[in-house]
DRENKOLBA-652096 format. One record per residue (C-alpha): residue number from 0; residue in three letters; x, y, z. Coordinates in nm, 3 decimals, m for minus. Each point is the difference from the previous one (the first is absolute). Example, Ala and Ser with C-alpha at 12.3 -4.5 7.8 and 13.67 -1.06 7.14 Angstrom:
<sites>
SITE    n  res       c1       c2       c3
SITE    0  ALA    1.230   m0.450    0.780
SITE    1  SER    0.137    0.344   m0.066
</sites>
This chain:
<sites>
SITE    n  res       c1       c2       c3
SITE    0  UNK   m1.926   m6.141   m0.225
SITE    1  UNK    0.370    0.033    0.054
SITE    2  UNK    0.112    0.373    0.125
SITE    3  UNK    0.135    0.223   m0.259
SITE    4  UNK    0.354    0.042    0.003
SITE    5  UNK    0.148    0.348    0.224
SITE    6  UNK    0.283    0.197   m0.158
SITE    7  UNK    0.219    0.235    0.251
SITE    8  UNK    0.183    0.248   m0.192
SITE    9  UNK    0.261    0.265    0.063
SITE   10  UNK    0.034    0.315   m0.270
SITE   11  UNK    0.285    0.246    0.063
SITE   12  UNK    0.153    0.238   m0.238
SITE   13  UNK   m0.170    0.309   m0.154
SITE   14  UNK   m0.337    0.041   m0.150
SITE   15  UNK    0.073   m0.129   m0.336
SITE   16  UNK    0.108   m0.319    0.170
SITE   17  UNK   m0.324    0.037    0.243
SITE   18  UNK   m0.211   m0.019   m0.318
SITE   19  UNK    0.158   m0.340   m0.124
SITE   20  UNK   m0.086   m0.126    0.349
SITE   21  UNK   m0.353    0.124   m0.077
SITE   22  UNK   m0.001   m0.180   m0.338
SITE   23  UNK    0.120   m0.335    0.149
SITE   24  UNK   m0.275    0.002    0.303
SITE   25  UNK   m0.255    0.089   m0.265
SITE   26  UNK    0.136   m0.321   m0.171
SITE   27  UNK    0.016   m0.194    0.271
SITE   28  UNK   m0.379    0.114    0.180
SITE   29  UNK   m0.113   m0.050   m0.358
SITE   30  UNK    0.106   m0.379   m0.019
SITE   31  UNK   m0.200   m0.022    0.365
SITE   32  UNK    0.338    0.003    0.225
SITE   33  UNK   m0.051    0.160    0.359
SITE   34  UNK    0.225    0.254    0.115
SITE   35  UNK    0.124   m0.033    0.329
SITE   36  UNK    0.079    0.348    0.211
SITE   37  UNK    0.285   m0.295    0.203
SITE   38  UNK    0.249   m0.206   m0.109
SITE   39  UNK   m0.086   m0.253    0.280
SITE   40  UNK   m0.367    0.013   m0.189
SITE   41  UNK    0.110   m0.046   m0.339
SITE   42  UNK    0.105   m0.323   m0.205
SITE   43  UNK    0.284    0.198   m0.226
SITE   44  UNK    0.158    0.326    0.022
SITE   45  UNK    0.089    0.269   m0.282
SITE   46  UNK    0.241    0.296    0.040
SITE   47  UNK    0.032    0.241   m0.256
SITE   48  UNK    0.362    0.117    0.029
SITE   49  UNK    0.153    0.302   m0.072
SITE   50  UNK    0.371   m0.027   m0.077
SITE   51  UNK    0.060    0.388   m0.102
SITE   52  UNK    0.254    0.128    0.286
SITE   53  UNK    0.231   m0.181    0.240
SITE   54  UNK   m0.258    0.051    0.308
SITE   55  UNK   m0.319   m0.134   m0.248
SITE   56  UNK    0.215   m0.295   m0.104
SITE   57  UNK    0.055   m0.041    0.420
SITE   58  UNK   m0.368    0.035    0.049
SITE   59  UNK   m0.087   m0.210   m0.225
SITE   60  UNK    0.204   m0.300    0.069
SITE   61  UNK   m0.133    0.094    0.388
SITE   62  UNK   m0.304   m0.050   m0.101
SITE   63  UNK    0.017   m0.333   m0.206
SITE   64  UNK    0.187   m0.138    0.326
SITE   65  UNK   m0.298    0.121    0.238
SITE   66  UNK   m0.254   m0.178   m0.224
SITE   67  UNK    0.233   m0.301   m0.056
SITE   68  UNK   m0.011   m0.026    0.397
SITE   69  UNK   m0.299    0.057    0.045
SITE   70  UNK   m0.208   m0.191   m0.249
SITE   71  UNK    0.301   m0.224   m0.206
SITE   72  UNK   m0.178    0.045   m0.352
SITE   73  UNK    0.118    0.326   m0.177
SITE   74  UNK    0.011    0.115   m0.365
SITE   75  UNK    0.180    0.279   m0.099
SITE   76  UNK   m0.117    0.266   m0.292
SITE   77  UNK    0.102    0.363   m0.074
SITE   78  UNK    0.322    0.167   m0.045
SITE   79  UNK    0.268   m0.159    0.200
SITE   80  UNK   m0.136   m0.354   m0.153
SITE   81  UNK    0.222    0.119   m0.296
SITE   82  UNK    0.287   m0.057    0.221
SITE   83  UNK   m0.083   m0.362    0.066
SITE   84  UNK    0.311   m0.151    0.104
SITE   85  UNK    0.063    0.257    0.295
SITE   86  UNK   m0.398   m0.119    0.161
SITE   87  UNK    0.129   m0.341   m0.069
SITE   88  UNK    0.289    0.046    0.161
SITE   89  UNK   m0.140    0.160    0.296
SITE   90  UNK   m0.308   m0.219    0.012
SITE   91  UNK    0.021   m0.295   m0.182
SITE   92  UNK   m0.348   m0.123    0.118
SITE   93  UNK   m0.197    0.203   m0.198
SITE   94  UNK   m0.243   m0.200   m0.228
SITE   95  UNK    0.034    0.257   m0.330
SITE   96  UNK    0.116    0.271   m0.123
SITE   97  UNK   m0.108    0.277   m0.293
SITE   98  UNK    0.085    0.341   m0.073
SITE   99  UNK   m0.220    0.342   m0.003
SITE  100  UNK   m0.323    0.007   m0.167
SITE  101  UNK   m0.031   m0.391   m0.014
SITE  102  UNK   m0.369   m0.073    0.134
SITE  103  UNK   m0.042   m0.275   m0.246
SITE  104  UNK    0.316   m0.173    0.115
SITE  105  UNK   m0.102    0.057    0.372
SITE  106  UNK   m0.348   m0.126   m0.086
SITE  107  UNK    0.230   m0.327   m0.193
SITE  108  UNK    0.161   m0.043    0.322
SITE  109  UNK   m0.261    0.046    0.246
SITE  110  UNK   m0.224   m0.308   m0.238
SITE  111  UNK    0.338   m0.205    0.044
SITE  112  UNK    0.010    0.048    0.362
SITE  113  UNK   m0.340    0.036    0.144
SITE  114  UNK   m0.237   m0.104   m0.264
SITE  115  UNK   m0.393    0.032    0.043
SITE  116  UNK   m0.287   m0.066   m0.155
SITE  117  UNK   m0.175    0.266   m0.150
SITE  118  UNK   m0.354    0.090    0.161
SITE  119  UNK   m0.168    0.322   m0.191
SITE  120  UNK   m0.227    0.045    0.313
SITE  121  UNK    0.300    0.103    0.209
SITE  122  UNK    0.201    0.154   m0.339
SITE  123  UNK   m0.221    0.317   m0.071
SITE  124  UNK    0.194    0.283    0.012
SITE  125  UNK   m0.051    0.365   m0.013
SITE  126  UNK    0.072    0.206   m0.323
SITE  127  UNK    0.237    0.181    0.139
SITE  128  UNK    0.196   m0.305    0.129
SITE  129  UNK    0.192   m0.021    0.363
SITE  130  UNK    0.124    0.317    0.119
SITE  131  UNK    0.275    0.049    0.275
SITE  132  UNK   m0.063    0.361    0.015
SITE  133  UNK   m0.268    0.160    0.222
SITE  134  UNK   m0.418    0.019   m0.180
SITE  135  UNK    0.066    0.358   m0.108
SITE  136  UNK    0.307   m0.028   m0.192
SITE  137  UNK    0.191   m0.205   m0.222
SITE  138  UNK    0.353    0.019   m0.229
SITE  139  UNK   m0.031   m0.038   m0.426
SITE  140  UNK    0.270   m0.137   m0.090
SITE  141  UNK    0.011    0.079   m0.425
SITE  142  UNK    0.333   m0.167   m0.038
SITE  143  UNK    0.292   m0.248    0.059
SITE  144  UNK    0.383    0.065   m0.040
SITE  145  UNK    0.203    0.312   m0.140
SITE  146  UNK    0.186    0.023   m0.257
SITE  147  UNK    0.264    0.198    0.170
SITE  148  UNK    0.378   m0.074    0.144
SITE  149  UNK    0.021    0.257    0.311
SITE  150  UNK    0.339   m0.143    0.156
SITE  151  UNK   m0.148   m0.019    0.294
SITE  152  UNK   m0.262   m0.222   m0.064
SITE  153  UNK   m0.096   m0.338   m0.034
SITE  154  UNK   m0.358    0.029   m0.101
SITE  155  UNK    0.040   m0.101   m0.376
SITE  156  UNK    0.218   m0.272    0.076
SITE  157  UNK   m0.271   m0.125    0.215
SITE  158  UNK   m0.351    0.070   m0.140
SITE  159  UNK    0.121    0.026   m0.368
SITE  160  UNK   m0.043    0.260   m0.229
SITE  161  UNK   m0.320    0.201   m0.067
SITE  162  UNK   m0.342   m0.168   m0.056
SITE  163  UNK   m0.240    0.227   m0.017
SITE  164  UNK   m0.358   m0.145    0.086
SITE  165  UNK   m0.289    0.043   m0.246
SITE  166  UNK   m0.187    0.314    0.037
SITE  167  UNK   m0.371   m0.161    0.047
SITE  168  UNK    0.136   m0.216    0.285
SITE  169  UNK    0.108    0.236    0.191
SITE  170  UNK   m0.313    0.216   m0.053
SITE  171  UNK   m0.209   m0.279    0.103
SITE  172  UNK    0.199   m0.075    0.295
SITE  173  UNK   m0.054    0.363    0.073
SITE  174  UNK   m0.377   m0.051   m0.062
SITE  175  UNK   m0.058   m0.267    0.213
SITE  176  UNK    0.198    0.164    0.316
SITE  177  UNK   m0.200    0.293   m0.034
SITE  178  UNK   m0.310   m0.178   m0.028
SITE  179  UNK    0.142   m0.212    0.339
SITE  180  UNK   m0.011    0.386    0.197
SITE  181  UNK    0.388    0.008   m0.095
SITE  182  UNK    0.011    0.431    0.051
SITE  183  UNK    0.377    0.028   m0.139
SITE  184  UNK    0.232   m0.168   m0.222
SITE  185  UNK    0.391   m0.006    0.038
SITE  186  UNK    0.088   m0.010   m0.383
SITE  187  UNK    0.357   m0.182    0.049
SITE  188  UNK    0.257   m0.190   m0.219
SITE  189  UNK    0.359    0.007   m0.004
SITE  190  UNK    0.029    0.286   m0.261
SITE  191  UNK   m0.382    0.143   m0.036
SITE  192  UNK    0.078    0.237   m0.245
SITE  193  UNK    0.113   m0.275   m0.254
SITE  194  UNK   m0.331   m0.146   m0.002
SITE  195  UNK   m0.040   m0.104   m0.350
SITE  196  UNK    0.307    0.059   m0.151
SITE  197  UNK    0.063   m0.399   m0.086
SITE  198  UNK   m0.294    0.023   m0.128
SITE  199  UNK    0.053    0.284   m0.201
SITE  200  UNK   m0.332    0.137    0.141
SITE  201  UNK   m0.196   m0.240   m0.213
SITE  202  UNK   m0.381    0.104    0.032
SITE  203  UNK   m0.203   m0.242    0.211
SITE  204  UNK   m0.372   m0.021    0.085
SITE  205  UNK   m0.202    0.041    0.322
SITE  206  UNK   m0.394   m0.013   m0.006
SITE  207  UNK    0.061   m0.010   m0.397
SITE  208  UNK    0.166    0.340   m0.010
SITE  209  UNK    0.359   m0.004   m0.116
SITE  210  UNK    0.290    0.162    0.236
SITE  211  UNK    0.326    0.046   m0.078
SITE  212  UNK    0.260   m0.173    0.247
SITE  213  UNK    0.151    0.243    0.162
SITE  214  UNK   m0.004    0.193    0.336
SITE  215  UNK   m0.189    0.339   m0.122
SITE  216  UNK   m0.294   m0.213   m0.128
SITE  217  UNK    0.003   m0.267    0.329
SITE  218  UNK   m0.044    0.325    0.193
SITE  219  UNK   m0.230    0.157   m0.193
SITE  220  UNK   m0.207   m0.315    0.039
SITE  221  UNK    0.065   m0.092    0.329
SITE  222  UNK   m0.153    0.360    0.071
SITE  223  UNK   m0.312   m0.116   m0.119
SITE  224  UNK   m0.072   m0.256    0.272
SITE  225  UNK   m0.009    0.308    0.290
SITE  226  UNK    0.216   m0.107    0.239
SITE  227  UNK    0.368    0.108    0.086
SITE  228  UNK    0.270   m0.081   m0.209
SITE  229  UNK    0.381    0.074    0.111
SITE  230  UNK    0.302   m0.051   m0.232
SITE  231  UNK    0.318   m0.189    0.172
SITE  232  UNK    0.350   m0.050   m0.130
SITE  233  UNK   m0.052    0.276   m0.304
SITE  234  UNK    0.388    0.072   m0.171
SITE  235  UNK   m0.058    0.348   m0.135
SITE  236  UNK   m0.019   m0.067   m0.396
SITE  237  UNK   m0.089    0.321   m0.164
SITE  238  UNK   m0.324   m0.202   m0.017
SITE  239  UNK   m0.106    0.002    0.303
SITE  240  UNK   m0.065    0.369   m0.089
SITE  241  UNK   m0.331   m0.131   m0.168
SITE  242  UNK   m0.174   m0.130    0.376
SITE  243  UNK    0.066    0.389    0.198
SITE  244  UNK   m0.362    0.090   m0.176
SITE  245  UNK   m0.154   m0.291    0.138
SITE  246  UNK    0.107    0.069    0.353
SITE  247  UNK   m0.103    0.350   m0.090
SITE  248  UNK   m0.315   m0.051   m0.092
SITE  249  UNK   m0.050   m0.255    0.261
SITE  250  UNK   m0.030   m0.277   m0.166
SITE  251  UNK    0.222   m0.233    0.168
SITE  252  UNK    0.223    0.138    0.336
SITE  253  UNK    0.270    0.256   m0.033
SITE  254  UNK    0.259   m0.203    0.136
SITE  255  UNK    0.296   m0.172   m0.191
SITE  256  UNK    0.297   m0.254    0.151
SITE  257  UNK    0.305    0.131   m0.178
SITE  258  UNK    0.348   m0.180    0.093
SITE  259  UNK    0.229    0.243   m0.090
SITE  260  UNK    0.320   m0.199    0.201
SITE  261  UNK    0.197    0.306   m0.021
SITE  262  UNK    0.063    0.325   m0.165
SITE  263  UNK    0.379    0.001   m0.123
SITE  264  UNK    0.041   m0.088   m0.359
SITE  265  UNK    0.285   m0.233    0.045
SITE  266  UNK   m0.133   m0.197    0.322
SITE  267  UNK   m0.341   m0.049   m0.244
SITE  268  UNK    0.169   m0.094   m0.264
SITE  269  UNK    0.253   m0.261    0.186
SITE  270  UNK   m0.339   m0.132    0.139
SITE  271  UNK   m0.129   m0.041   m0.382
SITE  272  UNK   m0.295    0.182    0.124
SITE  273  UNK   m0.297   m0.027   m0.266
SITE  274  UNK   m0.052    0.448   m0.136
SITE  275  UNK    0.303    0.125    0.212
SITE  276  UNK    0.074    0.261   m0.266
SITE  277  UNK   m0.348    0.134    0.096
SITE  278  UNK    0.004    0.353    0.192
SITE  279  UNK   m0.196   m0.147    0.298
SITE  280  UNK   m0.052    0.340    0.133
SITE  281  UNK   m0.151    0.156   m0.289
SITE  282  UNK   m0.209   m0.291   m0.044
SITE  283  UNK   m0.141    0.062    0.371
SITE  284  UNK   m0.028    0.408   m0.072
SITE  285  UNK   m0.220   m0.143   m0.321
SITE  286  UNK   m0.216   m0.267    0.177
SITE  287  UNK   m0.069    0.294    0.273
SITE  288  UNK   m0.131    0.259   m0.251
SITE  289  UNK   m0.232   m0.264   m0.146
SITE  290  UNK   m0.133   m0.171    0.328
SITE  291  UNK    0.148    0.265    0.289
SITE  292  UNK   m0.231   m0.263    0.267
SITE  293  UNK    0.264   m0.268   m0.126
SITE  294  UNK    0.151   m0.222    0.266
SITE  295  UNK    0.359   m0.148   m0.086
SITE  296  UNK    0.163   m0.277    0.130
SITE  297  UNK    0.347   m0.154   m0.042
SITE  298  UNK    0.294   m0.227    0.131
SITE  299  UNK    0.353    0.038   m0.009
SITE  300  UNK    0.306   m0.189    0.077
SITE  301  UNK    0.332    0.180    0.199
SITE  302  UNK    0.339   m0.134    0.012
SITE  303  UNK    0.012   m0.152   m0.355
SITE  304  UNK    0.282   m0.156   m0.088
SITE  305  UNK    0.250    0.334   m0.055
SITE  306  UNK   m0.232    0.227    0.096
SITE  307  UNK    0.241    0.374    0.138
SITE  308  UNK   m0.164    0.192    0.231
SITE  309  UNK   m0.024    0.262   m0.286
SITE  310  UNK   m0.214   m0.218   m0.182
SITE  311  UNK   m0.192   m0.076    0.310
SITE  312  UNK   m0.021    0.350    0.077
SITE  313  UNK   m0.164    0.065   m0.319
SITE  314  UNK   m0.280   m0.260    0.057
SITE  315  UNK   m0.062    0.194    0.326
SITE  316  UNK   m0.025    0.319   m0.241
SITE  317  UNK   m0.282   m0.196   m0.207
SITE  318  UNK   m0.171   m0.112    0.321
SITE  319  UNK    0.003    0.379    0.100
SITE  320  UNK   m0.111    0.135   m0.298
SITE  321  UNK   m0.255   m0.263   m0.113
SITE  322  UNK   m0.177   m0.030    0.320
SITE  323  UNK   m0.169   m0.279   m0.048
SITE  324  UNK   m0.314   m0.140    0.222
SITE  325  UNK    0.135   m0.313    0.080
SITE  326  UNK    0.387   m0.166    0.006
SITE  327  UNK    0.092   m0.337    0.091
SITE  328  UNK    0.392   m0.051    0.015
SITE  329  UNK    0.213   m0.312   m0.001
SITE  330  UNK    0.385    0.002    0.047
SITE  331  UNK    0.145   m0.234   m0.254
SITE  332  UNK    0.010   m0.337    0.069
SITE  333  UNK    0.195   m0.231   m0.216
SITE  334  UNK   m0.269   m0.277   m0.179
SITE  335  UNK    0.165   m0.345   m0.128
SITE  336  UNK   m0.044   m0.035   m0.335
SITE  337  UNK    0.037    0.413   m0.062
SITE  338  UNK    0.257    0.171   m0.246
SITE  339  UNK    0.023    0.253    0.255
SITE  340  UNK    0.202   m0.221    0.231
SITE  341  UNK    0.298    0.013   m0.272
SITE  342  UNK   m0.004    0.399    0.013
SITE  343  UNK    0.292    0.192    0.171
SITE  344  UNK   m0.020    0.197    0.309
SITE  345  UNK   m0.199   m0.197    0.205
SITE  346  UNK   m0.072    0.211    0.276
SITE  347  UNK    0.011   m0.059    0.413
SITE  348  UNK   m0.383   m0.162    0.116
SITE  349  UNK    0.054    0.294    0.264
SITE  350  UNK    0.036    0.262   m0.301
SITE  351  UNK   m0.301   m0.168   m0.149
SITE  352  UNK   m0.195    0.058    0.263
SITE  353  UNK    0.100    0.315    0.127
SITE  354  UNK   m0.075    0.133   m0.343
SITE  355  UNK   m0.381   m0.118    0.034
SITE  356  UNK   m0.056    0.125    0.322
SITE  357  UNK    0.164    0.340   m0.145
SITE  358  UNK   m0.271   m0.014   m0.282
SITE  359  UNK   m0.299   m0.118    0.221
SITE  360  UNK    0.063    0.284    0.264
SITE  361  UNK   m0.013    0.228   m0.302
SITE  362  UNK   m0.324   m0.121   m0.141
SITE  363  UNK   m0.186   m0.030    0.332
SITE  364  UNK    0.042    0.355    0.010
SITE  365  UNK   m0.145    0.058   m0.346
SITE  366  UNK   m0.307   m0.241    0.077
SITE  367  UNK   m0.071    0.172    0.339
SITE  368  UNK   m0.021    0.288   m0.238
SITE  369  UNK   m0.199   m0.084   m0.226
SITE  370  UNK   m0.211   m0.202    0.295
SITE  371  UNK   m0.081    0.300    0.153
SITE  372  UNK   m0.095    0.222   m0.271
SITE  373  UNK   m0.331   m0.213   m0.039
SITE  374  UNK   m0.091    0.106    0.388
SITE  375  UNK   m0.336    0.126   m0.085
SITE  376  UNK   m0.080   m0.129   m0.292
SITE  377  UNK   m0.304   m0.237   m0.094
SITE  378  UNK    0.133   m0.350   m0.160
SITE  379  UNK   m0.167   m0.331   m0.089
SITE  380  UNK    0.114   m0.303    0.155
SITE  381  UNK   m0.070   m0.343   m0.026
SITE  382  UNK   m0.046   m0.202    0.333
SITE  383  UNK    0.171   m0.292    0.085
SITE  384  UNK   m0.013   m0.050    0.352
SITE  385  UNK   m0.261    0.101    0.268
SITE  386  UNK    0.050   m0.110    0.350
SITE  387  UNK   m0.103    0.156    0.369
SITE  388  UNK    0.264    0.262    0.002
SITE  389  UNK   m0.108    0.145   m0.379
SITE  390  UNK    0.051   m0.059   m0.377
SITE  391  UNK    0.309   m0.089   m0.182
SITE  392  UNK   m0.049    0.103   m0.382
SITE  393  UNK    0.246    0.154   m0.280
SITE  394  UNK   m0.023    0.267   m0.256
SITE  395  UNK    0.117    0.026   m0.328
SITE  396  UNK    0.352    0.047    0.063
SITE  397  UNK    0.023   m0.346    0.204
SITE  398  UNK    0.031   m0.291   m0.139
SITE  399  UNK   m0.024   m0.345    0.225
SITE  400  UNK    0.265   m0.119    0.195
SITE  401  UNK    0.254    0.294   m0.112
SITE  402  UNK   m0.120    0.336    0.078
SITE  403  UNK   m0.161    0.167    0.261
SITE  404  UNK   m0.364   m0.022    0.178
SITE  405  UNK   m0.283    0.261    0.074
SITE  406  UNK   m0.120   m0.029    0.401
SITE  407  UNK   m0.325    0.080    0.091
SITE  408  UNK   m0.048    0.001    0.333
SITE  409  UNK   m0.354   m0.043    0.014
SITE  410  UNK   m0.289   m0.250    0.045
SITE  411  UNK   m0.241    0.006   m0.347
SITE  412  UNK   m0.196   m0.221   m0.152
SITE  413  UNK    0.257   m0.162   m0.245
SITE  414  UNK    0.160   m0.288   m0.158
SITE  415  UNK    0.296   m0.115   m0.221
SITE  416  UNK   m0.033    0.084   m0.370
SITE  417  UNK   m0.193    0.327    0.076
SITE  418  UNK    0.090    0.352   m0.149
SITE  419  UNK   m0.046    0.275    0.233
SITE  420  UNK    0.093    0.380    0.008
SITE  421  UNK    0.199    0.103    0.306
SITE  422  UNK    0.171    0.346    0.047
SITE  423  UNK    0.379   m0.031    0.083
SITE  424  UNK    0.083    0.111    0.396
SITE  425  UNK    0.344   m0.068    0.009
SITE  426  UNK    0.306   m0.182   m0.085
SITE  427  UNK    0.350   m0.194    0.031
SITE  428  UNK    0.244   m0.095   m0.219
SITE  429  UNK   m0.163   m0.318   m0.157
SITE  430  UNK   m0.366   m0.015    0.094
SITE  431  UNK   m0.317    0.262    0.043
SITE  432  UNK   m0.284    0.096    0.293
SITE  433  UNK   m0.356    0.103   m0.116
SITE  434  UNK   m0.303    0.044    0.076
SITE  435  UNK   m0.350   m0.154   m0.149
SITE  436  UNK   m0.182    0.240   m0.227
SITE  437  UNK   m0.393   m0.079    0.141
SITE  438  UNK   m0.238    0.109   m0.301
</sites>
């Protein structure tokens, strides 16, 4: 019997990308192809690109090279395959190449290229498909596109505009993770809280009972299957209102991803920013009062194109007075393709820059604050590393990747995907130190 073909593949970009990379190896494990952990071991290689900023588009076309060198048969998918001619140009070996959220054309190329024949002993596959995140927990992606024009972006030009997927798939994608041991779900699209509005929030059915397409009732169900659920790129619609009594009341985790960008009216409105007329802070002040546990996190860009320092200064005022958990900042950095590139004032990259390390130095005072207020206090955490010098886990307030980690500096009878109760001994800017709670 001849050996079943071995795939290598490459997946870089952010988690929405991650998850078509998970939908093509499900594909491609389901149709009985190996995947190889080498590209010396595999017969064809796939990167999924991401084309978003300069440095990803660099990466990216990096990365084809490396696996063009090293194994000579490469497709290309995912978002800088939209920009065909400039891989072409740079690698004109590759054997095909598709856009983002193109598994069936990937699959199309992969037959072309390495066909197989299909054996259903080696093609079972696990409900919950072929996971490139760790056991214990896994991103839920409820969406493709946006239907937004921030100048700065690319995103729609690339992925389209918003698809919304039907409300029983996702819920029994979410079923069978959970029943896998999945422990948390990262609920992520490009623009979460539009779930459903292509749709017009049409009712669906899961298990026979009809729910309405929309993020409210996903949460509300996703609640039901007992595990934690954590809300990522949220704009703040007055909607969004309607999920503070969840977190509340427990139901799914106080935490929300907001990308605010900036705080001055004209900068967010030059930036086409989807509800910039919204009064961010009172929103916050509101969300607070509801859910006062709530954990906030948001990104913003310095050095936009005609940005004054007044108008810088005033972001640093909203920093100040929002004090939020957790801030990632990015100076601007010019995208090809972006309106933003035809906007006066383009600033200095050392202005840029300076600016972000002016609003970073500002927030890591805020988080050290709020960091150490919880000295003392008893949290839940889940685990996801244990090792000889202790256990890595997070709380609430961190999500994966991008926020900070809770130490425990102790040897205990534990394993990833476990929730544990820990007391809170000390802390930095970013991360936590505990201690187990023994019962």
């Amino acid at each position: 019997m001849p050996k079943p073909k071995s795939i290598g593949f490459v997946s870089l970009g952010c988690p929405k990308a991650l998850v078509d990379s998970e939908q093509i190896l499900t594909k491609l494990r389901a149709e009985g192809y190996l995947i190889s952990p080498s590209y010396e071991g595999a017969d064809l290689v796939v990167v999924n690109t991401c084309g978003f900023i300069d440095a990803a588009v660099e990466e990216s076309l990096d990365a084809i090279g490396e696996a063009l060198a090293a194994n000579g048969k490469v497709i290309v998918t995912g978002c800088l395959g939209a920009k065909g001619n400039l891989i072409r140009e740079a690698h004109p070996r590759v054997l095909a190449i598709t856009g983002p959220h193109a598994a069936d054309e990937v699959l199309q190329h992969v037959h072309a290229h390495l066909p197989q024949r299909h054996d259903p002993f080696i093609s079972l596959m696990p409900p919950q498909g072929v996971k490139l995140t760790p056991d214990h927990f896994a991103y839920l992606k409820i969406s493709e596109g946006c239907n937004h024009r921030c100048t700065f972006c690319i995103i729609p030009s690339l992925r389209g505009p918003l698809v919304s997927r039907p409300i029983n798939d996702v819920l029994q994608e979410a079923h069978n993770l959970a029943e896998a041991g999945v422990r948390e779900l990262l609920v992520i699209s490009q623009d979460t809280s539009a779930y459903g509005v292509d749709l017009k929030y049409r009712t669906g059915f899961y298990n026979g009972r009809p729910i309405k397409t929309r993020l409210k009732e996903l949460c509300e169900a996703l609640a039901e299957f007992g595990i934690w659920v954590r809300l990522h790129y949220v704009y703040p619609y007055p909607a969004v209102d309607d999920l503070l009594p969840l977190m509340a009341e427990g139901k799914i985790l106080p935490y929300l991803d907001v990308p605010f960008q900036h705080a001055n009216p004209r900068i967010l409105k030059a930036m086409k920013r989807p509800a910039s007329a919204e009064n961010n802070l009172e929103r916050i002040k509101a969300w607070r009062a509801v859910c006062p546990d709530i954990t906030l996190r948001s990104t913003f860009i310095t050095g936009f194109p005609g940005e004054t320092e007044t108008e810088f200064e005033e972001l640093l005022a909203f920093i100040e007075e929002a004090r939020l958990d957790r801030v990632g900042c990015f100076a601007y950095s010019p995208v090809d393709g972006a309106t933003a590139n035809n906007l006066p004032g383009a600033l200095p990259n050392e202005v840029r820059e300076e600016r972000r390390r002016r609003l970073m130095d500002v927030q890591e005072d805020i988080s050290a604050e709020l960091l150490a207020a919880k000295i003392g206090r008893e949290i839940v955490v889940l685990v996801d590393e244990v090792d000889e010098e202790g256990t890595i886990a997070r709380s609430s307030a961190d999500a994966p990747e991008v926020d900070g980690l809770v130490f425990i500096n102790e040897f205990f009878d534990a394993t990833p995907g476990d929730f544990l109760t820990v007391r809170v001994v000390d802390a930095d800017e970013h991360d936590l130190y505990a201690e187990i709670e023994l019962t």
